[in-house]
C-alpha positions in Angstrom: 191.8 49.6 45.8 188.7 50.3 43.1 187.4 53.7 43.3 184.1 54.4 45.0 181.3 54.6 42.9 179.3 57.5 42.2 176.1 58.4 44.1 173.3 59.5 41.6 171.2 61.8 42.2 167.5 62.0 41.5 167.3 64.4 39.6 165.1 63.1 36.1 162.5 62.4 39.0 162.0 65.9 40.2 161.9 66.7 37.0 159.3 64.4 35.8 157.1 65.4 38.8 157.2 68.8 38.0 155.9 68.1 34.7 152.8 66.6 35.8 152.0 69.8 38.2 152.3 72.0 35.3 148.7 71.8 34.0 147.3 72.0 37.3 148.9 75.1 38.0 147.7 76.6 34.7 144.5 75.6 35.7 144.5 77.4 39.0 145.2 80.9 37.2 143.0 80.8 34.8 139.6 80.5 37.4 139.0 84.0 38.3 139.0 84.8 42.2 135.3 85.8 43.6 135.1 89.1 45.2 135.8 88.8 48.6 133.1 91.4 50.3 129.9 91.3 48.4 130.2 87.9 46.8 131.3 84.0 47.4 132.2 81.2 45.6 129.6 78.3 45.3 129.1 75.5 42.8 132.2 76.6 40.7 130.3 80.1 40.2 130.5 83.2 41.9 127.1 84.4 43.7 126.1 87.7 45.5 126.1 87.8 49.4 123.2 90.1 51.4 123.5 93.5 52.1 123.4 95.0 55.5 119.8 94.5 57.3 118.9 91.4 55.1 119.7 87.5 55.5 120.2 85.2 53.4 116.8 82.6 53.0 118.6 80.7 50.2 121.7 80.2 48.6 122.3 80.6 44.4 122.6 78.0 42.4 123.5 77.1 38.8 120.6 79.2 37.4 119.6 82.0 40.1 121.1 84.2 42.0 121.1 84.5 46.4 117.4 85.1 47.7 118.1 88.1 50.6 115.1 88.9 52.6 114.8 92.3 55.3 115.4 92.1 59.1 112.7 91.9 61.6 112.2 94.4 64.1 114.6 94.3 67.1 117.3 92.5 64.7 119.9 93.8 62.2 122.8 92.6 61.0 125.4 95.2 59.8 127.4 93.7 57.3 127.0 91.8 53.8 126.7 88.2 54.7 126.0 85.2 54.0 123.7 84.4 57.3 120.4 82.8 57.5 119.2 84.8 60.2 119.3 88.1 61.8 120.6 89.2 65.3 119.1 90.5 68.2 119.5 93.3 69.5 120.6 93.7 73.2 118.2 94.4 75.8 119.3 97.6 77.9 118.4 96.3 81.6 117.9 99.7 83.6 117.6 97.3 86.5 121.2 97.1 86.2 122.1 100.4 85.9 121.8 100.1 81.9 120.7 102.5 79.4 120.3 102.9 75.8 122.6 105.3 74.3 122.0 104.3 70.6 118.7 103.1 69.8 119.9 100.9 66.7 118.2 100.0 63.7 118.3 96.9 61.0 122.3 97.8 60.0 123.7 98.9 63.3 123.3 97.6 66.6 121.7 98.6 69.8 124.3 100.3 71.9 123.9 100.0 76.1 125.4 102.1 78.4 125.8 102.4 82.2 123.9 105.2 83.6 125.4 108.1 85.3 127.3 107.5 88.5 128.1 104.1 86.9 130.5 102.7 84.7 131.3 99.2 82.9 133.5 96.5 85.0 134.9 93.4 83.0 135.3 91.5 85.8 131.4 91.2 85.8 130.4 92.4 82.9 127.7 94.7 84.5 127.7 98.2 85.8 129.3 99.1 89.0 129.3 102.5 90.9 131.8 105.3 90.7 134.3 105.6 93.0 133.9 109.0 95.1 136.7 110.9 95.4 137.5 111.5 99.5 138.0 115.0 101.1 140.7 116.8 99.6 140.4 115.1 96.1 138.2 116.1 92.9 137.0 114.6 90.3 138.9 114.9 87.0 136.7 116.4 84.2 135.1 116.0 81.8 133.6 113.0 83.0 134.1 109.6 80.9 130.8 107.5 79.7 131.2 104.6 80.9 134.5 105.0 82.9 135.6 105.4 86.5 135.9 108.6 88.2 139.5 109.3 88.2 140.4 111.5 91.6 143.4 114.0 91.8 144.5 116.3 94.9 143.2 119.4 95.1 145.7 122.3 94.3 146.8 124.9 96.6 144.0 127.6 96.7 141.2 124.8 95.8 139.3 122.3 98.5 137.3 119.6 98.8 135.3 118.9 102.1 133.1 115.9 100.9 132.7 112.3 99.3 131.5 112.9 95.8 132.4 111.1 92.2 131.5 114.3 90.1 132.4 117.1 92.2 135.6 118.8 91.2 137.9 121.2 93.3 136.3 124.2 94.5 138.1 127.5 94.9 138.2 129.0 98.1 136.3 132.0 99.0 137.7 135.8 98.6 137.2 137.6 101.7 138.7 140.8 100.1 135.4 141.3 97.8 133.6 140.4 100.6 134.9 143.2 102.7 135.5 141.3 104.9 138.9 139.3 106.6 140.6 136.1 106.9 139.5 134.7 110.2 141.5 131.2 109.2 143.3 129.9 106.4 142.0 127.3 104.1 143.6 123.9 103.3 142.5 121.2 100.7 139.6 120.0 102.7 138.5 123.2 104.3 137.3 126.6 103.2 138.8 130.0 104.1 136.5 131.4 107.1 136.2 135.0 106.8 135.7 137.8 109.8 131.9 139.1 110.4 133.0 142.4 109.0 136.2 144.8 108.0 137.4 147.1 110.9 136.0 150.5 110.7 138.7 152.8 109.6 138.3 156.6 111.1 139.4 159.3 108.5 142.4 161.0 110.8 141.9 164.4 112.3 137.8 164.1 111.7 135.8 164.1 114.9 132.8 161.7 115.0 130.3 164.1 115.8 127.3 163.2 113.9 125.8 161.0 116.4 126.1 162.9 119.5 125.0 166.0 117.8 121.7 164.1 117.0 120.9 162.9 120.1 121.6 166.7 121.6 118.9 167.8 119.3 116.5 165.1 119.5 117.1 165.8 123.3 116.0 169.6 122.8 113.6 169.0 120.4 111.7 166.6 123.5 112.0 169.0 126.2 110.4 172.0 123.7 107.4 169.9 123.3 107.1 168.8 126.9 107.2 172.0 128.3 104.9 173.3 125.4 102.2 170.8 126.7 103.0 172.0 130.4 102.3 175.3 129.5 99.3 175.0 127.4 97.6 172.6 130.2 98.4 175.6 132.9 97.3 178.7 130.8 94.0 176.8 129.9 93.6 176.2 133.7 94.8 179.2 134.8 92.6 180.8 132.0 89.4 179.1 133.8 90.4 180.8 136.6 89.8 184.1 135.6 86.6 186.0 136.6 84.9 189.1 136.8 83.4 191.8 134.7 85.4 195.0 132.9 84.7 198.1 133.3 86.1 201.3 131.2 87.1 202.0 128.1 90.6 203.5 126.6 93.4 202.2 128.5 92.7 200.3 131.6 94.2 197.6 133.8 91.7 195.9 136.3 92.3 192.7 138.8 89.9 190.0 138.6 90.2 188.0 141.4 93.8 188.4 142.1 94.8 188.2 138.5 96.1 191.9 137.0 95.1 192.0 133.4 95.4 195.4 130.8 92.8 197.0 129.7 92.8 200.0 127.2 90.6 203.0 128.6 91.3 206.2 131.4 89.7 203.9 134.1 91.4 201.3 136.5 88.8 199.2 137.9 90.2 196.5 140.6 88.3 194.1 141.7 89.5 192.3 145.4 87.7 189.5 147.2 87.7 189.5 150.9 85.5 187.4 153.1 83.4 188.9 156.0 84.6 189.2 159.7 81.0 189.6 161.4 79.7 187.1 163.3 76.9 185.4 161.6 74.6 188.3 161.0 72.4 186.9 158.7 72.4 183.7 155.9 75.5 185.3 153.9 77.9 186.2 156.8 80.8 183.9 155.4 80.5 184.4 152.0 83.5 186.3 150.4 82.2 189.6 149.1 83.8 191.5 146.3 84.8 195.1 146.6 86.2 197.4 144.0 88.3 200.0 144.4 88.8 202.5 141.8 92.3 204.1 140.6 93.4 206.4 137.9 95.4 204.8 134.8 97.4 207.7 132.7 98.5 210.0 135.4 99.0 208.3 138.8 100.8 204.6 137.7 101.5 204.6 141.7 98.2 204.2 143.0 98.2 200.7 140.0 96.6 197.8 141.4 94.5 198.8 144.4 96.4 201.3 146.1 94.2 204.3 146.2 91.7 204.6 148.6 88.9 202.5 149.1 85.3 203.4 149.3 82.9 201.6 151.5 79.9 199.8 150.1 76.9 201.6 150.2 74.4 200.0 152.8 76.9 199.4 155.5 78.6 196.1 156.5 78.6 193.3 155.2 75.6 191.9 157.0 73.6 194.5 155.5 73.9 193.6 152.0 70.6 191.5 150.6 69.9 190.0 147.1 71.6 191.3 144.5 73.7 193.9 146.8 76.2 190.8 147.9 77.9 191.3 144.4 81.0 193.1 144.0 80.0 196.4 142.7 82.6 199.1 140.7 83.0 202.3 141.6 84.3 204.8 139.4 86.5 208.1 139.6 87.5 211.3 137.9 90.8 211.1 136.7 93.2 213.5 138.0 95.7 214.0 140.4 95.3 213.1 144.3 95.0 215.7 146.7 
């Protein structure tokens, strides 16, 4: 059987092909690369791209360089390119719920945030209300720009009793620096209620004597005063009351109608009103007439107040008496002792 013949391989074509991609490649390294940020490659040359806040109004070419021209207002462009325009900036809505947080300029953009109480939703791509956190949960702080509020339960010792998306935890209320008492408990929804007041606590062994004591005074203190008044009010009547005429001098004590009163002097005048008992005699019969009656003062204190003898009124009766005699007239003694 004849041997198999040998397969060639193709080798001197491989190598003849890589022969004719040898220049190329040479050619390749030799061009330098354009730098990639601030410059690009056009007409086999390498050319400058804009700066930040400029555009591009017309390319290089073989002789001259880019033409880069500023931004107008509301545009920018923040990057060196190669664009023929600027951008816009955005428009911060605050009819839905937008604000500006970063006013921009020709190299940055404007920035837009949702206001407070609102954050950013994807879904959307607007604003949409926090959530509120319910009774019994608080808001986590700080508070995220443009975030959700994120709620967590309140700890033991801290409550929440309403729907709010920026109100934390609060802590519950010390009735001890109050001076006051727990009435009831709080829970994570309620506040601690404390008692009106702290009971009263009585040192021991000390009488509470301050307030009785002051109302026994003020009580005497009243009934002084009233009975001052009384008194003043009678004297000052009893005072009007008083008539007659002194006689003596030294040590005396006379009676004015009725009334005994002291009088310095040796002579006791007394004075006593009686009325007449005669039939109507003349115009005066029943008028009271006033008779004295005369006693000694130092050495007979018996005969005091009208006890001596009595003398009769000169002229008679008491019809007699005319004018002037009606009056009570004194009549005075030696005095010494009585026989």
């Amino acid at each position: 059987m004849a041997p198999r013949a040998r397969r060639r391989r193709p080798l001197p074509a491989l190598l003849a092909l890589c022969a004719l991609l040898a220049p190329l490649q040479v050619t390749v390294q030799l061009s330098p690369p354009c730098p990639s940020e601030r410059h690009y490659e056009l007409l086999g040359r390498c050319c400058s791209k804009c700066e930040p806040g400029k555009y591009m109004s017309s390319k290089c070419t073989t002789t001259s360089d880019s033409v880069c021209l500023p931004c107008g207002r509301d545009e920018y462009l923040a990057t060196w390119n190669e664009e023929d325009k600027c951008l816009l900036h955005k428009v911060c809505d605050t009819g839905k719920a937008l604000v500006a947080v970063d006013p921009g300029n020709r190299t940055a953009p404007r920035r837009c945030a949702c206001t407070a109480g609102y954050h950013w939703s994807q879904d959307c791509e607007c604003c949409r209300r926090n959530t509120e956190c319910a009774p019994g949960l608080g808001a986590q702080h700080p508070l995220q720009l443009n975030k959700d509020t994120v709620c967590k339960p309140c700890l033991v010792g801290y409550f929440s009793d309403a729907f709010s998306s920026t109100d934390r935890c609060k802590p519950w209320t010390n009735c001890t620096i109050l001076g006051k008492t727990v009435e009831r408990p709080g829970t994570e929804k309620s506040d601690v209620v404390c008692s009106s007041s702290l009971p009263s606590r009585k040192p021991p062994n000390e009488p509470q004597i301050y307030l009785p004591g002051l109302i026994i005074l003020l009580f005497f203190i009243c009934v002084a005063v009233v009975a001052a008044v009384i008194s003043g009010v009678y004297y000052r009547k009893k005072g009007k009351a008083l008539t007659g005429n002194v006689t003596g001098n030294g040590n005396s004590t006379f009676i004015s109608s009725g009334q005994v009163m002291n009088f310095k002097g040796d002579i006791i005048v007394v004075y006593v009103s009686q009325t007449s008992q005669e039939g109507a005699a003349g115009a005066g019969a029943a008028e009271p007439v006033g008779r004295p009656v005369q006693e000694e003062s130092p050495a007979r204190r018996d005969s005091f107040a009208g006890n001596g003898p009595r003398f009769p009124a000169p002229g008679g009766g008491a019809c007699g008496l005319r004018g002037p005699e009606r009056a009570s007239r004194p009549v005075q003694e030696q005095g010494g002792p009585e026989a």
